[in-house]
C-alpha positions as CSV (number, residue, x, y, z in Angstrom):
1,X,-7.5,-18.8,30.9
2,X,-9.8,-18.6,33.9
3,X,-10.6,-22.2,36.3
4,X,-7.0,-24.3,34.7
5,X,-5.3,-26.0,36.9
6,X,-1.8,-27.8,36.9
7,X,-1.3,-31.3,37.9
8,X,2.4,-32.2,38.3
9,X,3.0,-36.1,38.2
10,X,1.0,-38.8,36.1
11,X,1.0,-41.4,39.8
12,X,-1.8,-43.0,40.2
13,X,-2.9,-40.0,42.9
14,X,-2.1,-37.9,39.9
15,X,-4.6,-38.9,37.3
16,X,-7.0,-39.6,39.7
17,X,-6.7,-35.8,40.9
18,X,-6.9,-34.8,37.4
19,X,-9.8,-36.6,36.8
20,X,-12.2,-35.2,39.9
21,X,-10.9,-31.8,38.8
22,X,-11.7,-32.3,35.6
23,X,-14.9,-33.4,36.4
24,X,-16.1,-30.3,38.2
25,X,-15.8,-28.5,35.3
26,X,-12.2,-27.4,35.6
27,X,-9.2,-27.4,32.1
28,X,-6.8,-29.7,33.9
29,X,-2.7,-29.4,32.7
30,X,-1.6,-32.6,33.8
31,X,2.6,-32.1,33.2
32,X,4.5,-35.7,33.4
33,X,7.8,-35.4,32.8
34,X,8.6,-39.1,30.6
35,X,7.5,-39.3,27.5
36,X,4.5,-41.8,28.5
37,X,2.3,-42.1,31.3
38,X,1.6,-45.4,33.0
39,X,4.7,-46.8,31.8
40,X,6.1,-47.7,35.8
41,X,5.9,-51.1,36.5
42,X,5.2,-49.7,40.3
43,X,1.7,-48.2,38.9
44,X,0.3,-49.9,42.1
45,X,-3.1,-51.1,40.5
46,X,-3.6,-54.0,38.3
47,X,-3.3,-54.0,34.8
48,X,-6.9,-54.0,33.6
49,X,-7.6,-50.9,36.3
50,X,-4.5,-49.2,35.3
51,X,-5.0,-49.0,31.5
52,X,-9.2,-47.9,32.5
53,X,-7.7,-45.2,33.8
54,X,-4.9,-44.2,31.6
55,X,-7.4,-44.5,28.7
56,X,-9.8,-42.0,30.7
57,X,-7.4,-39.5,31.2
58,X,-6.2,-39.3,27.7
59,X,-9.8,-39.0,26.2
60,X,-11.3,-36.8,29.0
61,X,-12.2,-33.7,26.9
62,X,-10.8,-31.0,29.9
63,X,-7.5,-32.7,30.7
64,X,-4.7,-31.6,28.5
65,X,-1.6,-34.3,28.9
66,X,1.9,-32.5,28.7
67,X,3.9,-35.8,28.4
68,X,8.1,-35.3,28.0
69,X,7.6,-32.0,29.3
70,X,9.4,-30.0,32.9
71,X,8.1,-27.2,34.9
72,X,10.8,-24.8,34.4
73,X,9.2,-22.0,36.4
74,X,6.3,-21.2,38.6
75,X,5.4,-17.7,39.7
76,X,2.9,-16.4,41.9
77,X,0.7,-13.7,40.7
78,X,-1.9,-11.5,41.8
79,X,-4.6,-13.8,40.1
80,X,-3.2,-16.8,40.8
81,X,0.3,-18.6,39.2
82,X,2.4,-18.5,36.3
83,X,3.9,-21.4,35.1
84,X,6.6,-21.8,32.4
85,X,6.4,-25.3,30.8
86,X,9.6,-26.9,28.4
87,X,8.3,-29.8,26.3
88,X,11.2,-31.7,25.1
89,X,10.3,-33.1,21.3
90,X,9.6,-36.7,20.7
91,X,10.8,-36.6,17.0
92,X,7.3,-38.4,15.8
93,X,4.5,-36.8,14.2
94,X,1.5,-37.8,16.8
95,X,-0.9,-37.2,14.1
96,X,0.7,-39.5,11.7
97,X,1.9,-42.6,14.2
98,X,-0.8,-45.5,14.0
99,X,1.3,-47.3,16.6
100,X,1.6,-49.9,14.2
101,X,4.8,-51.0,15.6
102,X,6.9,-51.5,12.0
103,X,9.3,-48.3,12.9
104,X,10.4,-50.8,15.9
105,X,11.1,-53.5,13.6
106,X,12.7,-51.8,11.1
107,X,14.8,-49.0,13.6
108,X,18.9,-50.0,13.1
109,X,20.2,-48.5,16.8
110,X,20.0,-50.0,20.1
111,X,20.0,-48.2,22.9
112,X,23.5,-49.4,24.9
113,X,23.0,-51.8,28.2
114,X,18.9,-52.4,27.4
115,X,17.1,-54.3,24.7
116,X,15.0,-50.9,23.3
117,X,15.5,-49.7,20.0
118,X,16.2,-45.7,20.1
119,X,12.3,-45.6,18.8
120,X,9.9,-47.3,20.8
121,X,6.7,-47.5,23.0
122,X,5.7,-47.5,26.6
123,X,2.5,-46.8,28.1
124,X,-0.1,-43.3,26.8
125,X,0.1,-41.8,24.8
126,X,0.0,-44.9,22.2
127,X,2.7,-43.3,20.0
128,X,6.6,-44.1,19.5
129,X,8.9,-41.6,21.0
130,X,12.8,-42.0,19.7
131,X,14.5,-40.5,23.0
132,X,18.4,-39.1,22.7
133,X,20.0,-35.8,24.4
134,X,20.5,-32.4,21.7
135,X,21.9,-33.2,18.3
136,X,25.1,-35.3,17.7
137,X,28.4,-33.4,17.2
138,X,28.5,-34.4,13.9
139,X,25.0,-33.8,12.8
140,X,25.8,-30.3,14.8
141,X,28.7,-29.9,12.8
142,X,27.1,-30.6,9.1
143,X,25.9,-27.6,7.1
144,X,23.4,-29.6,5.4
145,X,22.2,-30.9,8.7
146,X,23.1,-34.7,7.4
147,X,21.4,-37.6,10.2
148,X,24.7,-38.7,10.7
149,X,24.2,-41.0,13.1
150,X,21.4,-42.5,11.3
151,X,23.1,-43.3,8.3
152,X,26.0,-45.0,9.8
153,X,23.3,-47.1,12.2
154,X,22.2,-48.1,8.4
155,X,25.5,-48.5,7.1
156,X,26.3,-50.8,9.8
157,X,23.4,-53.2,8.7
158,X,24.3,-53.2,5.1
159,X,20.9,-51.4,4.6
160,X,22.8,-48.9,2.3
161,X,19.5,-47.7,0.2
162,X,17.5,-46.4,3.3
163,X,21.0,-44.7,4.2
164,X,21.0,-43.4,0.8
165,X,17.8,-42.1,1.3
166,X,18.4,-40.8,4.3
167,X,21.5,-39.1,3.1
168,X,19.2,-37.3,0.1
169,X,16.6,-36.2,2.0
170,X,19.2,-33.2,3.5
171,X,21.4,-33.6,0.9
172,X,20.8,-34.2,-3.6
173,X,24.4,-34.8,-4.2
174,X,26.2,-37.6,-1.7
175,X,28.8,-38.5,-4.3
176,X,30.2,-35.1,-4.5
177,X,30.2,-34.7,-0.7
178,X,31.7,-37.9,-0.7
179,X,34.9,-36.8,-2.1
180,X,35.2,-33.3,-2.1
181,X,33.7,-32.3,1.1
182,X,35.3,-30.3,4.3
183,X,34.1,-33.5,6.4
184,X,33.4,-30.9,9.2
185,X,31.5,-33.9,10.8
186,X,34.8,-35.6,11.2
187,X,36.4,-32.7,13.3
188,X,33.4,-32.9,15.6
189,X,33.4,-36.4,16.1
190,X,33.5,-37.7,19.7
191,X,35.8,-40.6,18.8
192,X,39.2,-38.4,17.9
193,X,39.1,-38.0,21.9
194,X,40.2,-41.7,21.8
195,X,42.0,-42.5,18.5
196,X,40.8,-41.3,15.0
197,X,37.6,-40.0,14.2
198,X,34.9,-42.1,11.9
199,X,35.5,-41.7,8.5
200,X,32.3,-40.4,7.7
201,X,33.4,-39.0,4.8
202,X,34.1,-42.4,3.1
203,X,31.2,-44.0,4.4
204,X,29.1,-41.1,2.5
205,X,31.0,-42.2,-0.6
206,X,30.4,-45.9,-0.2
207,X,26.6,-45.4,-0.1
208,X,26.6,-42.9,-3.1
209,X,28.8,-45.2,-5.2
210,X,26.3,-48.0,-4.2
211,X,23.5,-46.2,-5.3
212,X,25.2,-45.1,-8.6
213,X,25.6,-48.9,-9.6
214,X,22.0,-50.2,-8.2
215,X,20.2,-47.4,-9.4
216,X,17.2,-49.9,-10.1
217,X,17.1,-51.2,-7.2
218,X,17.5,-47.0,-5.1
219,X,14.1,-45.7,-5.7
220,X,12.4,-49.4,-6.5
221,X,11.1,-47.6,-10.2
222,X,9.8,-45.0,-8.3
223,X,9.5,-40.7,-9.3
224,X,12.0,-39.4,-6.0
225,X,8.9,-36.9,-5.5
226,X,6.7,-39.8,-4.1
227,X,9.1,-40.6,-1.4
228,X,9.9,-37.2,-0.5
229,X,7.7,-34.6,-1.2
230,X,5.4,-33.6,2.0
231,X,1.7,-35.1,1.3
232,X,0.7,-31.2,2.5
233,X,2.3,-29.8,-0.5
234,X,0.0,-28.8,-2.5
235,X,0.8,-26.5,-5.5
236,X,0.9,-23.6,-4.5
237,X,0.6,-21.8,-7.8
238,X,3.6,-19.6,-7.5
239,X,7.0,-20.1,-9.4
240,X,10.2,-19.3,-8.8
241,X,13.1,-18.5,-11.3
242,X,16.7,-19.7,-9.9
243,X,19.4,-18.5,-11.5
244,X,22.5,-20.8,-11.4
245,X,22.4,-24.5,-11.8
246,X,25.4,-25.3,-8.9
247,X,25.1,-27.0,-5.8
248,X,22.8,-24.2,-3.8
249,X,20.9,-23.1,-7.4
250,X,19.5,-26.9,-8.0
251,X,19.2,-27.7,-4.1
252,X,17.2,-24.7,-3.3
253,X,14.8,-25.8,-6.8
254,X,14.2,-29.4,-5.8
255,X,13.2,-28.1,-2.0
256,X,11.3,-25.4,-3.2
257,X,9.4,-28.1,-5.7
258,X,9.1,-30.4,-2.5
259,X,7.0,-27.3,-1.0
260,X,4.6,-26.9,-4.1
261,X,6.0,-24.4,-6.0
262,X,6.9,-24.3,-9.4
263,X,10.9,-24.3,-9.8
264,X,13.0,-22.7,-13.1
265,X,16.7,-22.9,-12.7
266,X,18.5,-20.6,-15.5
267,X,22.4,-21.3,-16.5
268,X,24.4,-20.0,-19.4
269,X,26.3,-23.4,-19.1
270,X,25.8,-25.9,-21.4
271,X,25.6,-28.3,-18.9
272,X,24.1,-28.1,-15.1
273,X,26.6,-28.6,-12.1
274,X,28.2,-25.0,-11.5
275,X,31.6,-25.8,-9.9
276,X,31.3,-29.3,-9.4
277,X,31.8,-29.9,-12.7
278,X,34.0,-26.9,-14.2
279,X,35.9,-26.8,-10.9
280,X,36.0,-30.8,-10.3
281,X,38.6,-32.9,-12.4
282,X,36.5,-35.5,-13.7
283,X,39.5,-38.3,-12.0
284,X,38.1,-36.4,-8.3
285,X,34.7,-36.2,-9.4
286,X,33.1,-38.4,-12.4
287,X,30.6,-36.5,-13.9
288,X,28.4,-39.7,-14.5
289,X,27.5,-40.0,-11.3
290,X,27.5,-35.5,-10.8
291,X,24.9,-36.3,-14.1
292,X,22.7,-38.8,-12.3
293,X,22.1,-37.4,-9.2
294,X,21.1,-33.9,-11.2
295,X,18.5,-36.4,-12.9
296,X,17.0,-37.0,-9.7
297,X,16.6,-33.3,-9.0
298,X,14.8,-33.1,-12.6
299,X,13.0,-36.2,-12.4
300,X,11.2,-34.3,-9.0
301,X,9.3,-31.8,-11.2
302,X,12.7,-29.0,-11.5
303,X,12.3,-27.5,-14.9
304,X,16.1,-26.6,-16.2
305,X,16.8,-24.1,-19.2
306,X,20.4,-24.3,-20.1
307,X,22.8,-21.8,-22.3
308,X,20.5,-18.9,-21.2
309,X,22.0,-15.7,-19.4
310,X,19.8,-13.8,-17.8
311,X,20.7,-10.4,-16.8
312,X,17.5,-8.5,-16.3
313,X,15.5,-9.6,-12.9
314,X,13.0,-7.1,-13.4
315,X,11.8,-9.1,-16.5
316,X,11.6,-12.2,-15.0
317,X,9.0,-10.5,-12.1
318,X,7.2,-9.4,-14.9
319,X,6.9,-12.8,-17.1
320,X,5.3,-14.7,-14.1
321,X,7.8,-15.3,-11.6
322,X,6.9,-14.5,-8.3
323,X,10.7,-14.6,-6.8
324,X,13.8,-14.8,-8.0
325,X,16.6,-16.5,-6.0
326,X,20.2,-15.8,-7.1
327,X,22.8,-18.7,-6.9
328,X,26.0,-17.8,-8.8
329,X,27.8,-18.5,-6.3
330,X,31.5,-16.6,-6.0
């Protein structure tokens, strides 16, 4: 765009720069590189003036704050400079944070050597930010993508439903990956470099276990799909047949429910599970708890049609199904 122009710093100079500019007519980029501005204590004007102007800056309709963002590049051109911005995420939804202050409260990790919770507020903009470097080796490490971190944090508190939820929301079956899992978290974990590694594994088990005997108190009476389910989803009047009831078959249903489409899984088992429960001894794995946690799946709007082979895809396209996803596994 013609007449922008980039402001590097939110200092007190620096807004006040941003501001005049601004006020001549000219789209301001104003690039601070913390996640707030006005959050130093060094701000060098008293309270009352400092937050006039913070709250000026924010609202001023041609000033567009990059907070938690670097200037990776600038390059002159014939027309004037290119500039190549990196905003770092602050893992909150601005549009959704009321800065209401109860993820504070309610947030089970502190930061080592300070008082701040890993969420938490500073100056504008008047949202949370949760601040931590990359992804956790084990969270790396998980296929499912498992907040591993977050979950022990929970753990640790004796919080174990919010882990348990926590847990589900990447992952519909935490007593099977409790005990028959590849724990690849485990060979990533930081902590072998000093004795063992965390048995995460366990933990996972301890949490599904919980849930399996509190099951009342898990979901509070609740449908799963109120917790979980986006409040964008709206149906989206296409369906899907799935074929195969396993792990990936009734995963890939509840997700694609979660997303507002209409889920059929197909299995010419009598019974849903796949290979956790034909290739399970029930002494490993009981298939109870294998039975409730597919109930959760069900209970989030998954329609399940057992002891039916299906064999012609072509047929399914033309009975109303949009796509077909294939999960047989080997």
């Amino acid at each position: 765009m013609d007449n922008q122009v980039l402001v590097i710093g939110c200092t007190k100079a620096g807004l006040q720069a941003a501001q005049d500019l601004a006020d001549v007519g000219l789209q301001v980029n104003l690039v601070e590189g913390s996640p707030f501005i006005g959050s130093d204590q060094n701000f060098g004007l008293p309270d009352h003036l400092k937050n006039t102007l913070l709250l000026e800056t924010i609202k001023h309709p041609r000033i567009k704050v990059w907070t938690n963002t670097d200037v990776n590049q600038i390059t002159r051109t014939n027309g004037g400079y290119q500039v190549q911005l990196q905003q770092h995420p602050r893992y909150i939804d601005l549009s959704r944070c009321t800065a209401c202050g109860d993820c504070v409260d309610v947030c089970p990790v502190t930061i080592p050597g300070t008082d701040l919770k890993a969420i938490h507020f500073g100056g504008q903009p008047d949202c949370a930010v949760i601040e931590k470097v990359g992804i956790s080796p084990c969270t790396n490490a998980c296929p499912a993508g498992i907040h591993v971190q977050g979950y022990v944090a929970l753990i640790n508190q004796k919080r174990y439903r919010e882990a348990y939820h926590l847990i589900y929301e990447s992952l519909p079956f935490p007593s099977v990956c409790g005990r028959v899992c590849n724990h690849y978290c485990e060979q990533a974990c930081n902590r072998s470099q000093l004795d063992d590694p965390v048995n995460l594994m366990a933990l996972k088990r301890y949490v599904a276990d919980w849930a399996y005997t509190h099951q009342d108190e898990v979901w509070d009476g609740e449908k799963q799909v109120s917790d979980h389910q986006s409040e964008d989803a709206e149906n989206s009047g296409k369906k899907v047949a799935v074929i195969g009831a396993g792990p990936a078959g009734l995963t890939a249903a509840r997700d694609l429910v979660r997303k507002g489409h209409d889920a059929t899984v197909f299995d010419d088992n009598p019974n849903a599970g796949g290979m956790m429960r034909v290739g399970i001894p029930p002494h490993r794995l009981p298939y109870q708890q294998l039975d409730w946690e597919i109930e959760q799946i069900l209970s989030e709007g998954v329609d399940l049609r057992l002891n039916t082979w299906v064999d012609d895809i072509p047929a399914l396209l033309e009975n109303g199904f949009d796509a077909v996803l294939i999960a047989t596994g080997a």
